[in-house]
NUVO-517816 format. One line per 10 residues: their letters; for each residue z, x, y of C-alpha. Coordinates in Angstrom, 2 decimals. Example, Ala and Ser with C-alpha at 12.3 -4.5 7.8 and 13.67 -1.06 7.14 Angstrom:
# residues 2
AS) 7.80:12.30:-4.50 ~ 7.14:13.67:-1.06
***
This chain:
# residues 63
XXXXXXXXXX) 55.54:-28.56:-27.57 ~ 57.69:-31.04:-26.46 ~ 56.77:-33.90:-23.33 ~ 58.35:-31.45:-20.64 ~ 55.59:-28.98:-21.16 ~ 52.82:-31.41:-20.94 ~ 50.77:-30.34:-17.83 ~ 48.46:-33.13:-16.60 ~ 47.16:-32.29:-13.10 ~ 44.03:-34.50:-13.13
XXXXXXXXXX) 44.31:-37.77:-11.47 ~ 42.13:-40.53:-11.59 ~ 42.69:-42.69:-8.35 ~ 41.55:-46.54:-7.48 ~ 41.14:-47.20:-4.08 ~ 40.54:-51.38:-3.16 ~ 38.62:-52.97:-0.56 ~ 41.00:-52.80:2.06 ~ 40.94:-48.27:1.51 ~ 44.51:-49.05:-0.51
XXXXXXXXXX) 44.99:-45.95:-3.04 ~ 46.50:-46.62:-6.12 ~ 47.53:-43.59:-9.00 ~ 45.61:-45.04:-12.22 ~ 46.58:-42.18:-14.86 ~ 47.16:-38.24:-14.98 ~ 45.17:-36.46:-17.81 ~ 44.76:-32.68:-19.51 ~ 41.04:-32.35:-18.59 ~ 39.12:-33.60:-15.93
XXXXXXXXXX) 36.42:-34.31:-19.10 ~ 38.97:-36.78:-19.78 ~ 39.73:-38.09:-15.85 ~ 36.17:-38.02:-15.53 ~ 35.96:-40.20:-18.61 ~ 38.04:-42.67:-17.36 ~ 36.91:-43.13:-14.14 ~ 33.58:-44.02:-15.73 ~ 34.49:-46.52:-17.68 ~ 36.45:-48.16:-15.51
XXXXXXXXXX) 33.51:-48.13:-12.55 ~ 31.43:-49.13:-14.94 ~ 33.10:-52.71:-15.38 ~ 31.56:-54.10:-12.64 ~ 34.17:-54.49:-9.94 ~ 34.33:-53.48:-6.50 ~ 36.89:-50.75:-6.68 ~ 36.51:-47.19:-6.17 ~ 37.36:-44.42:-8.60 ~ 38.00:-41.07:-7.98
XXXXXXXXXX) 39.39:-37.82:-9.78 ~ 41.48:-35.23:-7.94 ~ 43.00:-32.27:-9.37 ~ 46.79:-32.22:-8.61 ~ 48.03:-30.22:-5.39 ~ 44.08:-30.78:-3.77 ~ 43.46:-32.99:-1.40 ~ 40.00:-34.18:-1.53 ~ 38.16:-35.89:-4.58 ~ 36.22:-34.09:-7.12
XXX) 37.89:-30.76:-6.60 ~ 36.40:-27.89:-8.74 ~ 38.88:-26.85:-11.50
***
């Protein structure tokens, strides 16, 4: 398998103070998203993190 078959359609998503989004990473899994998210919220700061699923619109969606 080479990089152009790679399908990553979870997104983990920052959003700031102000409601600013910001793309953080696209992963396989939303395990993996998921695990992401959590360690980032976990550091303390004030920023929101989400995971969406690719082509959804709202957070958490169901894969």
């Amino acid at each position: 398998m080479n990089d152009s078959t790679v399908t990553l359609p979870w997104l983990v998503f920052r959003q700031d103070d102000n409601g600013n989004r910001y793309r953080v990473g696209r992963y396989a899994t939303r395990a993996e998203a998921q695990q992401i998210a959590d360690t980032l919220d976990g550091r303390g700061h004030k920023q929101l993190y989400s995971v969406e699923k690719l082509g959804t619109s709202g957070p958490g969606a169901a894969d």
